[in-house]
N, CA, C and O of each residue as an XYZ file, in Angstrom:
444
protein
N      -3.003      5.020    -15.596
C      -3.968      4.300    -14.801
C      -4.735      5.316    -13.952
O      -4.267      6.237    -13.283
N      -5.995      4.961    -14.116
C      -6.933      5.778    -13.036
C      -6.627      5.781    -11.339
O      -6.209      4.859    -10.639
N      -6.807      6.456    -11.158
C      -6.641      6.716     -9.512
C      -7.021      6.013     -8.739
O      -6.478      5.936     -7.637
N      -8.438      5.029     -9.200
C      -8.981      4.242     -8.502
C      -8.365      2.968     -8.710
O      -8.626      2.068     -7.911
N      -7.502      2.737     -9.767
C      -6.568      1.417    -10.025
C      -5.431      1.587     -9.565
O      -4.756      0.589     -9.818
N      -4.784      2.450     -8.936
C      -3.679      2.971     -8.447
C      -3.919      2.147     -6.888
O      -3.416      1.118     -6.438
N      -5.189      3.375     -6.176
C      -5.897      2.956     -4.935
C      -5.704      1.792     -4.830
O      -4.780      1.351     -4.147
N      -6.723      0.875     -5.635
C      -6.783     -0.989     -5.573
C      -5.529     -1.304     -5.426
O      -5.297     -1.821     -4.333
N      -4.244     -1.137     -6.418
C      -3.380     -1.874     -6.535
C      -2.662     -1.965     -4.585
O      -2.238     -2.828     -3.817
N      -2.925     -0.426     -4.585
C      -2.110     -0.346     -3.253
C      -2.389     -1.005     -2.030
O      -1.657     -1.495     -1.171
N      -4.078     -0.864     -2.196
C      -4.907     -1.998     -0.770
C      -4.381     -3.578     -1.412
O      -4.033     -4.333     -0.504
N      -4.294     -4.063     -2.543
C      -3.642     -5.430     -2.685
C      -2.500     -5.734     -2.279
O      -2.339     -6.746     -1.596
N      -1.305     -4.785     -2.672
C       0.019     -4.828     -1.867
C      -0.215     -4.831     -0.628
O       0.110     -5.882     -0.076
N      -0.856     -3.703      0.311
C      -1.223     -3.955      1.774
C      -1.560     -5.080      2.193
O      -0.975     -5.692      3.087
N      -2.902     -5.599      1.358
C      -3.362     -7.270      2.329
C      -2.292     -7.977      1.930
O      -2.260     -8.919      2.723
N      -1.571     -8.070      1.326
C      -0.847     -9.335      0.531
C       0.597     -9.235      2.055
O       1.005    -10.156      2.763
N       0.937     -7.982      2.057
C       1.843     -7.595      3.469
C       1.312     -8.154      4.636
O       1.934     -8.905      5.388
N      -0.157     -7.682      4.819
C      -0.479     -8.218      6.010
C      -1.367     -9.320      6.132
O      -2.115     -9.333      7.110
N      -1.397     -9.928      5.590
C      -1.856    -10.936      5.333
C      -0.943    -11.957      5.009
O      -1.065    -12.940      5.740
N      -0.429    -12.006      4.506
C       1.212    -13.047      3.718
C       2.384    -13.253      5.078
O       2.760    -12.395      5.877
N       2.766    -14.674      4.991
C       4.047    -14.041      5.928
C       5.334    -13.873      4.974
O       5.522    -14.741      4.122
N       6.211    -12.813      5.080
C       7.474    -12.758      4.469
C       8.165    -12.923      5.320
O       8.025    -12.473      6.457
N       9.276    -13.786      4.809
C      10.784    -14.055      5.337
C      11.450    -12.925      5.854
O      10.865    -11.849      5.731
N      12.648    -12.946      6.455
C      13.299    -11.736      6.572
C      14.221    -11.357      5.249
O      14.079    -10.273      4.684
N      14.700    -11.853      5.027
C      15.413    -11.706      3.755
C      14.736    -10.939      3.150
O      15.021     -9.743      3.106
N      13.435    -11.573      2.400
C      12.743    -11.218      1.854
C      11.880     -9.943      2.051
O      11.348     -9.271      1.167
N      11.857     -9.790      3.114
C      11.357     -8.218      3.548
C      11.929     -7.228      3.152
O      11.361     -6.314      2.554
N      13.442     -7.274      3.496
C      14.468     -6.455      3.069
C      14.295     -5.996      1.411
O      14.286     -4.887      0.876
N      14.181     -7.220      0.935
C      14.096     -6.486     -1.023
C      12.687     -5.779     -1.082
O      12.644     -4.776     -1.794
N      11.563     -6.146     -0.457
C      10.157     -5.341     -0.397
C      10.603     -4.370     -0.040
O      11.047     -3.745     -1.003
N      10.808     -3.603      1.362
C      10.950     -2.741      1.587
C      12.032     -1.505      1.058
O      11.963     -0.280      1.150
N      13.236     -2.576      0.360
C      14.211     -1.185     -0.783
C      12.491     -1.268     -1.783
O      11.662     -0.360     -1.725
N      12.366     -2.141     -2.347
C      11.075     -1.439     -3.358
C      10.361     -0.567     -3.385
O      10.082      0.257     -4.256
N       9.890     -0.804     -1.961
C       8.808      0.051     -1.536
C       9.725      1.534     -1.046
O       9.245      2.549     -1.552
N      10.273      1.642     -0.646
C      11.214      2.774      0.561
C      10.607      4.434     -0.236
O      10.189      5.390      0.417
N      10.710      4.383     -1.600
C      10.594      5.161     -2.308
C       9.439      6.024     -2.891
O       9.383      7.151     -3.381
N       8.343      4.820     -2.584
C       6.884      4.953     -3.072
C       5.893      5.819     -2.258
O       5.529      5.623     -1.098
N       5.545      6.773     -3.060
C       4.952      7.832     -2.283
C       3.130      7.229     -2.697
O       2.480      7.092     -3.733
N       2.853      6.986     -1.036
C       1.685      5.911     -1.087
C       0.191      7.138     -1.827
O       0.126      8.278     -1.368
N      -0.559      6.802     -2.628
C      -2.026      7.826     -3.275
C      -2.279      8.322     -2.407
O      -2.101      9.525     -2.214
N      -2.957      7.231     -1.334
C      -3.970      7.026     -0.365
C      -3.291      7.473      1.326
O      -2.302      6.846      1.704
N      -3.687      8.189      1.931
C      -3.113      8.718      3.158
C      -3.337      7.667      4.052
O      -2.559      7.407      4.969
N      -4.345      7.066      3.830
C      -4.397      5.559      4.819
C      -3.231      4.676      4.758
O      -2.454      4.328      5.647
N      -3.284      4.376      3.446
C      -2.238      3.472      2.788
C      -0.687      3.170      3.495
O      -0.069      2.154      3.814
N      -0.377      4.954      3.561
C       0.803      5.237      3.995
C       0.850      5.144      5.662
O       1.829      4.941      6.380
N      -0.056      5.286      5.900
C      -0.174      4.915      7.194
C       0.113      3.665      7.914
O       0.924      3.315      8.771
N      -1.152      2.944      7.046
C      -0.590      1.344      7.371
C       0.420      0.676      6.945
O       0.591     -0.378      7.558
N       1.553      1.013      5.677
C       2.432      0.556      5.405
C       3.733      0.879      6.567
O       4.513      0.013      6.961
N       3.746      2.026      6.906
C       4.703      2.713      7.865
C       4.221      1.447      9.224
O       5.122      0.818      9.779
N       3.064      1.270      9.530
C       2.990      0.580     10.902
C       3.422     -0.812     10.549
O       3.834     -1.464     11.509
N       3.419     -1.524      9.162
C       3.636     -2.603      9.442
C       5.407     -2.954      9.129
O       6.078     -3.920      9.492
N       5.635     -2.231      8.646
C       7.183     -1.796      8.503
C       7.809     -1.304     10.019
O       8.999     -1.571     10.186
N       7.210     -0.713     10.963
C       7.654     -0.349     12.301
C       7.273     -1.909     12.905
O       8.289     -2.226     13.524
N       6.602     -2.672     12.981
C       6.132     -3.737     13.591
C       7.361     -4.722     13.850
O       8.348     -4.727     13.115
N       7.211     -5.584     14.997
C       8.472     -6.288     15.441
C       8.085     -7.388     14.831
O       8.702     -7.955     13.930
N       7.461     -7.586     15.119
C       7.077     -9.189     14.410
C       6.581     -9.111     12.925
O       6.231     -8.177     12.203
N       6.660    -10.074     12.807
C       6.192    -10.332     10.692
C       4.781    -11.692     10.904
O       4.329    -12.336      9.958
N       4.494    -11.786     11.832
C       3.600    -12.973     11.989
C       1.986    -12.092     12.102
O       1.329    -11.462     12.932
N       1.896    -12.606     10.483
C       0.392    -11.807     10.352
C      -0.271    -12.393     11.398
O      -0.582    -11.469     12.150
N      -0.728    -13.637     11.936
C      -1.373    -14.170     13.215
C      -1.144    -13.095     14.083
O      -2.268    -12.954     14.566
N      -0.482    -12.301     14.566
C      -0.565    -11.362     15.916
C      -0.570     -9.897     15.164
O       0.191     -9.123     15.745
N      -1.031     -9.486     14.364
C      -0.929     -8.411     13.519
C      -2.302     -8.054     13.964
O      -2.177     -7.019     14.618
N      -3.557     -8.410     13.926
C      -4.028     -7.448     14.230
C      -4.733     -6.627     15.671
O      -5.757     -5.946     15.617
N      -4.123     -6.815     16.615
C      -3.609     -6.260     17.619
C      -2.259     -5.461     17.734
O      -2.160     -4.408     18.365
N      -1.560     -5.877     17.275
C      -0.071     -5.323     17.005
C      -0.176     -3.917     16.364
O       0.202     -2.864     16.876
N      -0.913     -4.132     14.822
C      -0.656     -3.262     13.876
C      -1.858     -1.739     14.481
O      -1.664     -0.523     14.501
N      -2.695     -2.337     14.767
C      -3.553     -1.243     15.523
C      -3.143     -0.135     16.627
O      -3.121      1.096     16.658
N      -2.760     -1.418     17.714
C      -1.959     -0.120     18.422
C      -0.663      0.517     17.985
O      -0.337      1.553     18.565
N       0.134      0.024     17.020
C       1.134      0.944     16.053
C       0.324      1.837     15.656
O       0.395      2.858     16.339
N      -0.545      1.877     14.689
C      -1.408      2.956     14.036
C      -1.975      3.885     15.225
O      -2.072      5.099     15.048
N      -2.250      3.437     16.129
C      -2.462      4.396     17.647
C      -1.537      5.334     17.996
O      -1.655      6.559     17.975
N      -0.339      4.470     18.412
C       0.761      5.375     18.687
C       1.358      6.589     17.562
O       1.808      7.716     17.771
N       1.170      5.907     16.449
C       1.219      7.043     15.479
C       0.341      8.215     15.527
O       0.793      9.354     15.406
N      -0.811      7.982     15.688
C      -1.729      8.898     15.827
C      -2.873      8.805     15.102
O      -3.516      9.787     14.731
N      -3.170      7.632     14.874
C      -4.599      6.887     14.108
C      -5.026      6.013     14.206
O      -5.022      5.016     13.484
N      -5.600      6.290     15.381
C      -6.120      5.142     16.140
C      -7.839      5.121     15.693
O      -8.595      4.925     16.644
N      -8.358      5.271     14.601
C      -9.034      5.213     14.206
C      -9.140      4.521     12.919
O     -10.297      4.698     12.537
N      -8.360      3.676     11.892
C      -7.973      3.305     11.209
C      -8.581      2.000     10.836
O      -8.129      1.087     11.526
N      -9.405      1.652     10.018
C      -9.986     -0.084     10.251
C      -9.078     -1.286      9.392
O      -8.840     -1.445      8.195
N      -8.755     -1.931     10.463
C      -8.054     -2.880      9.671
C      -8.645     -3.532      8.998
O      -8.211     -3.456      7.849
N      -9.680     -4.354      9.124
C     -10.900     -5.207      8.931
C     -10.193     -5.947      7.627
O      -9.717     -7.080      7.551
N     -10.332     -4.521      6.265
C     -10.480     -5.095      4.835
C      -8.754     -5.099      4.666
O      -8.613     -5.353      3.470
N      -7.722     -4.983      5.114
C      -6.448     -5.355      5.057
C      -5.923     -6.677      5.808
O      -4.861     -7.251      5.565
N      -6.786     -7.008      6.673
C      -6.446     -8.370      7.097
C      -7.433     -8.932      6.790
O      -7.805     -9.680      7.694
N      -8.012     -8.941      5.996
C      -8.783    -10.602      4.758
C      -7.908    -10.771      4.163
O      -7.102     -9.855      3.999
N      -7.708    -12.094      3.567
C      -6.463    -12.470      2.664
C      -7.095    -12.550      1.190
O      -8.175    -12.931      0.739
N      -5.945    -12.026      0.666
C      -6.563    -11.641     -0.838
C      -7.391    -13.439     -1.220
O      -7.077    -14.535     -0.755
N      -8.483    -13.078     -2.215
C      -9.174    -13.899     -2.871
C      -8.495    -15.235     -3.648
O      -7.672    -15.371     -4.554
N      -9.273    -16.131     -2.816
C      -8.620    -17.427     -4.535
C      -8.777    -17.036     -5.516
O      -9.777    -16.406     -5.862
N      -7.550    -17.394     -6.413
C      -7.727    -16.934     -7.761
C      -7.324    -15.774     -8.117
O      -7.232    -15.563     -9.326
N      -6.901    -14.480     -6.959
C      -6.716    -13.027     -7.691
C      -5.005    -13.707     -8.869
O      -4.093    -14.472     -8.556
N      -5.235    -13.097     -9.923
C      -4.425    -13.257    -10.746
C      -3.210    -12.623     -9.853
O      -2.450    -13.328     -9.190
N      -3.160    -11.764     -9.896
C      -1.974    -10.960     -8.578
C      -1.495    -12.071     -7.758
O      -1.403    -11.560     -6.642
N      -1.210    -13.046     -7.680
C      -1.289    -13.866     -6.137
C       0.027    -13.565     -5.563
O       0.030    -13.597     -4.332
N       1.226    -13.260     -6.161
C       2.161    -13.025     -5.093
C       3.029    -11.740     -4.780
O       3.546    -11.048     -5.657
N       3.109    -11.546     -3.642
C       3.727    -10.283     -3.592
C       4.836     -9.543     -4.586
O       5.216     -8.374     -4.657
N       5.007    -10.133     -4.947
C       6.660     -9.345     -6.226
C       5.463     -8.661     -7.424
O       5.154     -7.571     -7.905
N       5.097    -10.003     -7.499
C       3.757     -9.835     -8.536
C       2.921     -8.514     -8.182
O       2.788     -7.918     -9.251
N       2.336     -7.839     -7.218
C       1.802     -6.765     -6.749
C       2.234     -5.468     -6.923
O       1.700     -4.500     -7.464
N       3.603     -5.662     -6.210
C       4.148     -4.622     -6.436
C       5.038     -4.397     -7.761
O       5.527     -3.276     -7.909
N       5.224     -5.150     -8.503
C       5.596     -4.825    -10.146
C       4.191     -3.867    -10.692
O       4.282     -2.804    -11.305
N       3.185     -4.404    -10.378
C       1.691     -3.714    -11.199
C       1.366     -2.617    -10.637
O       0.860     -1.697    -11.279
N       1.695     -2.534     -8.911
C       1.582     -0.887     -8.452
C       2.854     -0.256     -9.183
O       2.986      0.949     -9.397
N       3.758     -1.234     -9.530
C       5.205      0.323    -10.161
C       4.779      0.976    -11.221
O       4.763      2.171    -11.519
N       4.279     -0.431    -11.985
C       3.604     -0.006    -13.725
C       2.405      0.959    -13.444
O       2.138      1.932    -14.149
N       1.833      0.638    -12.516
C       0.874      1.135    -12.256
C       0.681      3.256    -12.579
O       0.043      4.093    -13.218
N       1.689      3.100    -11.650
C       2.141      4.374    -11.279
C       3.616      5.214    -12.255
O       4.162      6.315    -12.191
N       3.717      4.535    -12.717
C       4.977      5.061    -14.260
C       6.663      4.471    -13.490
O       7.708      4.431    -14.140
N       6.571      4.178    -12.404
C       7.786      3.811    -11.656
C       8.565      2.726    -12.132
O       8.069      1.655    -11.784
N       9.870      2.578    -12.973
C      10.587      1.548    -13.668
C      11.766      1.270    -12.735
O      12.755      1.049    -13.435
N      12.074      1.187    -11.333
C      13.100      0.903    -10.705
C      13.223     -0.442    -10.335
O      14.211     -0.821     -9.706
């Protein structure tokens, strides 16, 4: 897969995170998924680390929350904007497991 389908897949996993609410349970199996994944995009990794540090899981207060995380990290320049739109009606992708199976394939990753 091209680099730029790699990119996409990864901003879809992102909105679908911040945008979606996950359970706790359910966080837990995302994040063994994810724990491993060395993000393309230096943004990417950025915002995944802040929303993974974040106390709350309630996309409603996320974007205030997730910003000043990305601050304290040291990127406080970071636009959330296009990660908190919620993915499109209709993206075939619609649920998170679903996302991140196509970033694994994506990327040659079979775990």
């Amino acid at each position: 897969m091209t680099p730029t389908a790699i990119s996409r897949a990864e901003r879809l996993v992102l909105r679908a995170l911040a945008t979606g609410r996950v359970e706790r349970g359910e966080w837990f199996e995302i994040d063994r998924k994810l724990a491993g994944y060395l993000w393309r995009e230096p943004d990417h990794a950025v915002i995944y680390q802040a929303i993974v540090r974040a106390r709350s899981r309630d996309p409603e207060h996320w974007r205030e929350q997730l910003a000043a995380q990305t601050t304290r990290m040291g990127f406080p320049d970071l636009d959330w904007e296009s990660f908190l739109r919620p993915l499109p009606m209709g993206t075939p992708e619609a649920t998170l497991n679903q996302l991140i199976y196509e970033l694994e394939q994506a990327v040659g990753r079979k775990d």
